[in-house]
C-alpha positions as CSV (number, residue, x, y, z in Angstrom):
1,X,54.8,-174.9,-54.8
2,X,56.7,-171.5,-54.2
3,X,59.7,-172.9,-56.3
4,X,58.0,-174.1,-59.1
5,X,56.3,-170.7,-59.5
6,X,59.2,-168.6,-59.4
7,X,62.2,-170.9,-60.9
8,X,60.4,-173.1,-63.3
9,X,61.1,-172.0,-67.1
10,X,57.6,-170.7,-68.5
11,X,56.6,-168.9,-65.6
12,X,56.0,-164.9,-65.5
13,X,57.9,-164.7,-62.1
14,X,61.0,-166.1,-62.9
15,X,62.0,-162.6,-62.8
16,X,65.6,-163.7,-63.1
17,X,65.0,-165.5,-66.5
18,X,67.3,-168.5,-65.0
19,X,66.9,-171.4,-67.5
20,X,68.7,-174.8,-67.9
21,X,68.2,-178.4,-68.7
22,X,69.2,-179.7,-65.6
23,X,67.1,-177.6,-63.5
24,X,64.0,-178.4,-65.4
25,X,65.1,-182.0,-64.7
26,X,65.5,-181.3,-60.5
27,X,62.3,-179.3,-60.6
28,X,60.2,-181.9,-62.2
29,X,62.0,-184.9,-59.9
30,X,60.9,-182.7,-56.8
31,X,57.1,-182.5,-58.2
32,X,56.9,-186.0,-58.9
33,X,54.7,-188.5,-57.3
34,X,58.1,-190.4,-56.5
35,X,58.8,-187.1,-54.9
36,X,56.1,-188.3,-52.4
37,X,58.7,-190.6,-50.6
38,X,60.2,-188.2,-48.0
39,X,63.8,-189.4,-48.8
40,X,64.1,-188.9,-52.5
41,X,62.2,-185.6,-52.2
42,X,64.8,-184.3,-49.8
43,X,67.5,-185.9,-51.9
44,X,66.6,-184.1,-54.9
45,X,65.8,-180.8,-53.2
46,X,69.4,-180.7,-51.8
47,X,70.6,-181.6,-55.2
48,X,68.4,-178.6,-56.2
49,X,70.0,-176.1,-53.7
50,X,73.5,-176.9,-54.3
51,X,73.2,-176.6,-57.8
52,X,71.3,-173.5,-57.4
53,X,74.4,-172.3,-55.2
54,X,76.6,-173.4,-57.6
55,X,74.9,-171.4,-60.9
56,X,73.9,-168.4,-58.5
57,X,71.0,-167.5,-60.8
58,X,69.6,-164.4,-58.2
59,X,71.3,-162.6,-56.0
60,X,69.3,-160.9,-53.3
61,X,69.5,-157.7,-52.8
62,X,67.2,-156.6,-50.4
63,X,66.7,-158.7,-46.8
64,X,65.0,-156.9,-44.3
65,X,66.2,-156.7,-41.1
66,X,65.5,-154.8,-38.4
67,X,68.0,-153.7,-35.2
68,X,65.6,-152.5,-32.0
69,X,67.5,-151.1,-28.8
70,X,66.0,-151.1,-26.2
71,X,67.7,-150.1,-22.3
72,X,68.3,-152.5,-20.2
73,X,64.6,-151.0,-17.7
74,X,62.8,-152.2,-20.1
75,X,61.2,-155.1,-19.3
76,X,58.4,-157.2,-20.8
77,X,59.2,-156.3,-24.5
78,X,58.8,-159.2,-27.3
79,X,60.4,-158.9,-30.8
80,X,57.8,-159.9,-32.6
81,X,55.8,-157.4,-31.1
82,X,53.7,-157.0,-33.9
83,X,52.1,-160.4,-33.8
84,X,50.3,-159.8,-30.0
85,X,47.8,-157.0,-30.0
86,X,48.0,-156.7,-26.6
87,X,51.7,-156.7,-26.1
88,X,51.9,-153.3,-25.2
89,X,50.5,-154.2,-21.8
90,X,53.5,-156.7,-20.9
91,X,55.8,-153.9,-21.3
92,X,57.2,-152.2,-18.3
93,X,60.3,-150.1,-17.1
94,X,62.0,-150.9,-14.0
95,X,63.0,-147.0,-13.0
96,X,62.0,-143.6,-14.3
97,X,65.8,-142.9,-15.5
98,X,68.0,-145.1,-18.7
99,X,70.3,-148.3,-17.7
100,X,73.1,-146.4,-18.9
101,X,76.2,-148.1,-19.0
């Protein structure tokens, strides 16, 4: 579990070196077998988030992004262009000039 690996006390990728009592506790609720049940495991997980967002142990400071234009001709394009390797051939223009508004 991604959280354990990178919040948990003893690990090497809790790069932030965030440690405290109660979120040992949280952690070890949400890997429980009790944690099984659907309802407690949500229960503890948003208990785990707000006080998370409460302590503010990391602060990101890199999310990727990215802004494409594209003119209004263009037709066919998909943002995630990069998961269909043949989404090239959807893309069309609908005349030889830009859409310029």
């Amino acid at each position: 579990m991604l959280i354990l690996m990178v919040y948990s006390r003893d690990v090497s990728f809790n790069y932030s070196r965030f440690v405290s009592d109660k979120n040992d506790q949280l952690l070890a609720d949400g890997h429980s077998e009790k944690a099984f049940d659907h309802a407690y495991g949500k229960k503890i997980y948003d208990e785990w988030q707000t006080y998370m967002n409460d302590e503010m142990p990391v602060i990101p400071t890199l999310f990727r992004s990215n802004i494409t234009p594209v003119n209004n001709r263009v037709k066919g394009l998909n943002a995630n262009y990069g998961t269909d390797v043949n989404a090239w051939a959807n893309v069309t223009v609908t005349s030889a000039t830009p859409d310029v508004e």
